[in-house]
N, CA, C and O atoms as a MOPAC input file, in Angstrom:
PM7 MOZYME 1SCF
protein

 N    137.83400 1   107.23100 1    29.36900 1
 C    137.03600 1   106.66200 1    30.44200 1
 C    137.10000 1   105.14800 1    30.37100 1
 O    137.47600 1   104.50900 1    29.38800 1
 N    136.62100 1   104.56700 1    31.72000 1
 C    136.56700 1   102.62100 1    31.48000 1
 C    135.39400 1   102.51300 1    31.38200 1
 O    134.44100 1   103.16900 1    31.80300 1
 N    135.54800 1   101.28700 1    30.55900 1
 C    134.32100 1   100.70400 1    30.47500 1
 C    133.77300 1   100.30600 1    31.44200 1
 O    134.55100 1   100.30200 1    32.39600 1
 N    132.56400 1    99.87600 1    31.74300 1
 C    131.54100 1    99.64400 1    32.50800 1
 C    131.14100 1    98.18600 1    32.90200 1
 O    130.24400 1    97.72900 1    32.19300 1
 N    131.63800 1    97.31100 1    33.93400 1
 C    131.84100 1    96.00600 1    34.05500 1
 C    130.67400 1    95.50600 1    33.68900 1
 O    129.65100 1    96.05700 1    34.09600 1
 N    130.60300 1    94.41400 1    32.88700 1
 C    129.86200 1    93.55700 1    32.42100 1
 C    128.99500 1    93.00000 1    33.36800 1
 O    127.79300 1    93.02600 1    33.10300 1
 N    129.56600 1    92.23600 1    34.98100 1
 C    129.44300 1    91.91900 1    35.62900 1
 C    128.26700 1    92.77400 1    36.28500 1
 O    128.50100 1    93.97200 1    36.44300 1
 N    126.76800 1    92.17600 1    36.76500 1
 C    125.73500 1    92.56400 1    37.03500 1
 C    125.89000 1    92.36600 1    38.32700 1
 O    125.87900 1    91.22400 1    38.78500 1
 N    126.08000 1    93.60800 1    39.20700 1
 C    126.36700 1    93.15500 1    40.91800 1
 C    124.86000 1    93.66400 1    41.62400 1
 O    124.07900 1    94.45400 1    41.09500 1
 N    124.66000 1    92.92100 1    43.09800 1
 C    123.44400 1    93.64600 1    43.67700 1
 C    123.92900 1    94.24000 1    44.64100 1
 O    125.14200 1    94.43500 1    44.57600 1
 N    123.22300 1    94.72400 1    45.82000 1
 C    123.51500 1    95.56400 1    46.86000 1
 C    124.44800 1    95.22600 1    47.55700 1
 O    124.09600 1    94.22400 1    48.17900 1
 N    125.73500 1    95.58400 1    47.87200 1
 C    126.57200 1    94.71700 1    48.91700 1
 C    127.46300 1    93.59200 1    48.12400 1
 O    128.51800 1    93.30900 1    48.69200 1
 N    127.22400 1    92.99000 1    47.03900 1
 C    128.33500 1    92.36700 1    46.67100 1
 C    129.24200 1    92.74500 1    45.76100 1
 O    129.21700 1    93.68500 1    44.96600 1
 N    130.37500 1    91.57900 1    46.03800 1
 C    131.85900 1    92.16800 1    44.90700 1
 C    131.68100 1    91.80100 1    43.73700 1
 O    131.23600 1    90.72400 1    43.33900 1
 N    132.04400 1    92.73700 1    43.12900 1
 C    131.98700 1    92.83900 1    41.55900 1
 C    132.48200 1    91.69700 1    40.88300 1
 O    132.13500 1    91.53600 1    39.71300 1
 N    133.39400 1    90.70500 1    41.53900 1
 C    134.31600 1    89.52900 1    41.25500 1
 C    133.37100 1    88.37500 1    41.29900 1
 O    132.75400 1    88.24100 1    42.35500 1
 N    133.16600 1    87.58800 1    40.42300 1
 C    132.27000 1    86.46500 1    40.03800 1
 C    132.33700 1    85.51100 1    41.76400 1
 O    133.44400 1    85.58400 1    42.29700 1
 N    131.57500 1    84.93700 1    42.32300 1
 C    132.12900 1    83.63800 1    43.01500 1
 C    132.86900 1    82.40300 1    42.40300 1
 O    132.28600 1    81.70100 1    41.57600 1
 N    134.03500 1    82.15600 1    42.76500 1
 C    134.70400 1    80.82500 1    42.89100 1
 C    134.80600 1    79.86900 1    43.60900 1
 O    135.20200 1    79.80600 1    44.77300 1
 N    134.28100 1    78.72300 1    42.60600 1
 C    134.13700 1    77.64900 1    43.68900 1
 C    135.28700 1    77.10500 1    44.06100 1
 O    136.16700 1    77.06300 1    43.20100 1
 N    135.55200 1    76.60500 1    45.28800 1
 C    136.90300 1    76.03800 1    45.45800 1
 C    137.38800 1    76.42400 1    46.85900 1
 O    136.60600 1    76.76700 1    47.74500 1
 N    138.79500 1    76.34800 1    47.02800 1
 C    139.44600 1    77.18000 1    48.11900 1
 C    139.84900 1    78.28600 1    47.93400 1
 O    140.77000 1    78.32400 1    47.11800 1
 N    139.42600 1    79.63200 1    48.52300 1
 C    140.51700 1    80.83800 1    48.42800 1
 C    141.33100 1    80.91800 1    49.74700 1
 O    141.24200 1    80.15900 1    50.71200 1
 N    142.12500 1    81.97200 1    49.59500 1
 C    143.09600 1    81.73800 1    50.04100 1
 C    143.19300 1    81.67000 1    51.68300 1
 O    144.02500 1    80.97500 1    52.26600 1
 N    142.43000 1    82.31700 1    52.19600 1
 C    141.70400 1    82.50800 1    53.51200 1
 C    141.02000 1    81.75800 1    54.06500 1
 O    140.71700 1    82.25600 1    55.14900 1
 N    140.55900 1    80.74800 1    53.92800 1
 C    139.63700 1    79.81200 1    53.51600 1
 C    141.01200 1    78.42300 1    53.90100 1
 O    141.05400 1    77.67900 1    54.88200 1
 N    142.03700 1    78.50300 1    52.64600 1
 C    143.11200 1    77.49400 1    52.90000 1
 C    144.07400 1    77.83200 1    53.67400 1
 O    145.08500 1    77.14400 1    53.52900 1
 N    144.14100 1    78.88600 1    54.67400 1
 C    144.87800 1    79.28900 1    55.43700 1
 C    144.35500 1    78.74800 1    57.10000 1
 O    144.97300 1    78.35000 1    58.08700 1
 N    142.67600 1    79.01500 1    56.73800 1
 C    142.19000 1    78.59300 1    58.08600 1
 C    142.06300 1    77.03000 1    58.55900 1
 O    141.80500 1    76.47400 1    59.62700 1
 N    142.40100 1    76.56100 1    57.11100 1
 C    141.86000 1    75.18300 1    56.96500 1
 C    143.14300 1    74.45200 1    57.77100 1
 O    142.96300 1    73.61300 1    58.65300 1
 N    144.79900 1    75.01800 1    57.21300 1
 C    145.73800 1    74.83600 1    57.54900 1
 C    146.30100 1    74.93500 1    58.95200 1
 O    147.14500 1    74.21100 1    59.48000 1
 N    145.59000 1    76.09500 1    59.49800 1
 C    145.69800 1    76.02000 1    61.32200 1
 C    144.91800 1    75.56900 1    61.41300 1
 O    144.39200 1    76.50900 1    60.81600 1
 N    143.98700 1    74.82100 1    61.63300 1
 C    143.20000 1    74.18800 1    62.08300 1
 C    144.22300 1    72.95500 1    61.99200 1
 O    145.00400 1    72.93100 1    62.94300 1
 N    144.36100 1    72.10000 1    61.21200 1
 C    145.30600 1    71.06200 1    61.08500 1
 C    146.18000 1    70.86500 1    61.91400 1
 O    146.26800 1    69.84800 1    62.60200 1
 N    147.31800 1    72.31700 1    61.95900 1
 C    148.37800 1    72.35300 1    62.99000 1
 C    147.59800 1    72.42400 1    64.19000 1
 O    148.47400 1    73.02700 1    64.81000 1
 N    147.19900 1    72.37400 1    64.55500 1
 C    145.93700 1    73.07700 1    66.08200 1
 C    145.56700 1    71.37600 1    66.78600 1
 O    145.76800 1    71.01200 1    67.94500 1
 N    145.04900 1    70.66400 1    65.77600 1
 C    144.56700 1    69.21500 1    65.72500 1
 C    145.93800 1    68.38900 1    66.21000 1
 O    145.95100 1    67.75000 1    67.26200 1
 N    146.88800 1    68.46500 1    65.47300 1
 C    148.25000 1    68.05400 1    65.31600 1
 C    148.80900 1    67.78900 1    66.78300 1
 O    148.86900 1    66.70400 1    67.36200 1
 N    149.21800 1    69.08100 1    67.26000 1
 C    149.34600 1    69.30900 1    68.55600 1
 C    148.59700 1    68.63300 1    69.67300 1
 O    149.10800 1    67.91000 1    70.52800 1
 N    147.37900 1    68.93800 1    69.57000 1
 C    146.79800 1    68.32300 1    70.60300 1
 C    146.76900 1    66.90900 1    70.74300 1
 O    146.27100 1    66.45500 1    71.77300 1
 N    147.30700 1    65.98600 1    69.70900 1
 C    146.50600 1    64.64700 1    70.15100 1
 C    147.76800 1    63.78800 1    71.01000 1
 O    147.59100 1    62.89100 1    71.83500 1
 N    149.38800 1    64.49500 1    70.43300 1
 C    150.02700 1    63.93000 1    71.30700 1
 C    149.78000 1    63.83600 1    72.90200 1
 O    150.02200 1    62.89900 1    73.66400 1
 N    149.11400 1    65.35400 1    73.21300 1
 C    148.90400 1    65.63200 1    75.03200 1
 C    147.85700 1    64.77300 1    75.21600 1
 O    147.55900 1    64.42800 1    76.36000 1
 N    147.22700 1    64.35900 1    74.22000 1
 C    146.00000 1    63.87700 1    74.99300 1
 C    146.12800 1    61.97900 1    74.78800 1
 O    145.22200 1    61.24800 1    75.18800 1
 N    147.39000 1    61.43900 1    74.11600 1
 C    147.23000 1    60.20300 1    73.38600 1
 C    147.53300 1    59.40800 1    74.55100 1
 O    146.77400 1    58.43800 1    74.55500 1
 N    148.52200 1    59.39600 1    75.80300 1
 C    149.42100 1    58.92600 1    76.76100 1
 C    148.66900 1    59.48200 1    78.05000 1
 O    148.26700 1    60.61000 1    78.33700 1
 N    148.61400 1    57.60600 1    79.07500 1
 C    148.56900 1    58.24100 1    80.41900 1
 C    149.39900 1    57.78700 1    81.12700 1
 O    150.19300 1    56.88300 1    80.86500 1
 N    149.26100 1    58.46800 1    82.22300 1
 C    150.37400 1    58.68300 1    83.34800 1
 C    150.79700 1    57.57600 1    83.83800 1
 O    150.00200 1    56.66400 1    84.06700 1
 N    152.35500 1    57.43600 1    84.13100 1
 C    152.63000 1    55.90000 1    84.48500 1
 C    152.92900 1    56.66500 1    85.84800 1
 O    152.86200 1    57.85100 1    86.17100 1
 N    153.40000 1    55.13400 1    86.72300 1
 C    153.35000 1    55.32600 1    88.07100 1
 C    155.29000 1    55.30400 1    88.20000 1
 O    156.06800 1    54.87700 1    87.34600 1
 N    155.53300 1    55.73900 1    89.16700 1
 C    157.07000 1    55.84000 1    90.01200 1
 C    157.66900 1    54.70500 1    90.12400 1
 O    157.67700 1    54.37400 1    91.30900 1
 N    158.41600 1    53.58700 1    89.13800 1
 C    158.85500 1    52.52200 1    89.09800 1
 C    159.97100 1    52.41100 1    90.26700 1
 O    160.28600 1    51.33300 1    90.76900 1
 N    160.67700 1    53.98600 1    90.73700 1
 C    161.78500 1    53.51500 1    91.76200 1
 C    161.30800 1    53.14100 1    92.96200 1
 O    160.29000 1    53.61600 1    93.46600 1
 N    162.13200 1    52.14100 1    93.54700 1
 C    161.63900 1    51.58600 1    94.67700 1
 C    161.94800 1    52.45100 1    95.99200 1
 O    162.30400 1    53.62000 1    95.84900 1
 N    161.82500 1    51.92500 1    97.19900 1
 C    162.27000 1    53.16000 1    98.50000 1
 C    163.97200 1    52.75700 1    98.15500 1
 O    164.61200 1    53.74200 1    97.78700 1
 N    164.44200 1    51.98600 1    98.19900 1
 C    166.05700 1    51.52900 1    98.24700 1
 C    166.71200 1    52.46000 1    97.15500 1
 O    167.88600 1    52.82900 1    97.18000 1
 N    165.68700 1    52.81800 1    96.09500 1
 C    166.79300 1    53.71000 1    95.40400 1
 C    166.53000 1    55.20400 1    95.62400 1
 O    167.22400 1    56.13600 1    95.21700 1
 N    165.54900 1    55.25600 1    96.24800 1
 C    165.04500 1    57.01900 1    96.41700 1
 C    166.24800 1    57.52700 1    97.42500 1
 O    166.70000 1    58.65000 1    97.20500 1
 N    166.79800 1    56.74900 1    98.53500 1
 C    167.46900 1    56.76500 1    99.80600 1
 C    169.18600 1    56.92000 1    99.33600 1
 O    169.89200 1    57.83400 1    99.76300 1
 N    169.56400 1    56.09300 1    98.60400 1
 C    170.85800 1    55.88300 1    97.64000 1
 C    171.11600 1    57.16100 1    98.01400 1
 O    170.32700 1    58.05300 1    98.32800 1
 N    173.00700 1    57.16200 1    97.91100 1
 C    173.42400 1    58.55500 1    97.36200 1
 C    173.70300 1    58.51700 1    95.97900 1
 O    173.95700 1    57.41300 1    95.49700 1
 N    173.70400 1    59.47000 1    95.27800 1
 C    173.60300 1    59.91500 1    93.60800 1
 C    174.86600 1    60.19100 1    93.92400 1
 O    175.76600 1    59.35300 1    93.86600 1
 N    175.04900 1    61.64700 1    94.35700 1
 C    176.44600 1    62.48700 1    93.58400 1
 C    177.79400 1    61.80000 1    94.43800 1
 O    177.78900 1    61.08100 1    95.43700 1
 N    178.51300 1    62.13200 1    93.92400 1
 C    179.94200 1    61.36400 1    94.01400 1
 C    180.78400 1    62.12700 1    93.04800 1
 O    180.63100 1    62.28700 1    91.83700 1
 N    181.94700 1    62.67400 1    94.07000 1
 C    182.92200 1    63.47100 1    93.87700 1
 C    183.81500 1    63.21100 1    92.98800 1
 O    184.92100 1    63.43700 1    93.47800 1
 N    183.89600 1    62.81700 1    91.83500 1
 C    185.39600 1    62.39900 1    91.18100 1
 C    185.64700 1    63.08600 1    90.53400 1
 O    185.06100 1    64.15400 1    90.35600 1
 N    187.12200 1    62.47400 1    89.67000 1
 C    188.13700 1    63.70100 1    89.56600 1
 C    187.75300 1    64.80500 1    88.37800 1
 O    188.33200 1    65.88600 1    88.27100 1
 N    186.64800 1    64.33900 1    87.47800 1
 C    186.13100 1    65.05000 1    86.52900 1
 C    184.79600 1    66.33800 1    86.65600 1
 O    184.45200 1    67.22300 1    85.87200 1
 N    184.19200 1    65.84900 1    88.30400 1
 C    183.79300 1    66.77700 1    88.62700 1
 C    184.74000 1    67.64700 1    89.68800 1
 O    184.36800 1    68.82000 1    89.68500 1
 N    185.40300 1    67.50800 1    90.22700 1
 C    186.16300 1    68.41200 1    90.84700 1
 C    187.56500 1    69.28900 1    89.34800 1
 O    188.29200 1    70.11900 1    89.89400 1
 N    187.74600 1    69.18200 1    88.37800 1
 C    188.30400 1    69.39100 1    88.22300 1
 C    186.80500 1    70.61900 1    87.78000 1
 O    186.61100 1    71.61100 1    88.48200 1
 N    186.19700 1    70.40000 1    86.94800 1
 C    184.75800 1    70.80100 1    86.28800 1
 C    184.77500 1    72.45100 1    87.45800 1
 O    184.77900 1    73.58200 1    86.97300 1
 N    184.78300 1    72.18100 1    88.91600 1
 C    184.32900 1    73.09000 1    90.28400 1
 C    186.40600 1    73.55600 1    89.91900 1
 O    186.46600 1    74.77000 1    90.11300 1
 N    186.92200 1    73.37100 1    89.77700 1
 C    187.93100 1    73.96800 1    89.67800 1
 C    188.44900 1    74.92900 1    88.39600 1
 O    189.22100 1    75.88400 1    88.48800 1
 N    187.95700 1    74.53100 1    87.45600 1
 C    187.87900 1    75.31500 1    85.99200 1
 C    187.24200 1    76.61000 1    86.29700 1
 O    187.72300 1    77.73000 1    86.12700 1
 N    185.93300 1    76.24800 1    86.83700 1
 C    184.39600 1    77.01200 1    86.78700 1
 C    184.75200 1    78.27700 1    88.14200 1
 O    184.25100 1    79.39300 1    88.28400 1
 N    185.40800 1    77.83200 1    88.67400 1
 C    186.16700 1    78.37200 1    90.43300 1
 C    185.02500 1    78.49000 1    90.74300 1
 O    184.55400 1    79.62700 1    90.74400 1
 N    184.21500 1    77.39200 1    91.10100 1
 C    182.79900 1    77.31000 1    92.39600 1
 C    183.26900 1    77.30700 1    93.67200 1
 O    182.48500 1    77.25800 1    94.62000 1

């Protein structure tokens, strides 16, 4: 037979002494919390800038056909 734990428990608690400190559950929650903090402060650190292009460049044409995109639509057979 085993012996009979030394350890004097009352109604409802674990037979396992309390430890002071971190367990492991405890340093797990502590740890998302951190990552959780982390995350958020970039979204919240920066505000919104305004549309530096002027009307003259919104109007511009961008795309332009050359020979590296047509060859690109010819590889791809678009």
């Amino acid at each position: 037979m085993s012996k009979p734990s030394k350890i004097q428990t009352l109604k409802g608690e674990s037979k396992s002494p309390k430890v002071k400190g971190l367990d492991r559950r405890r340093f797990f929650m502590m740890g998302g919390s951190a990552v959780a903090a982390a995350a958020i402060v970039p979204m919240t650190g920066t505000e919104a800038e305004a549309d530096s292009e002027s009307q003259a460049d919104r109007v511009k044409a961008r795309y332009r056909l050359t020979d590296h995109v047509k060859n690109f639509y010819r590889v791809n057979r678009y």
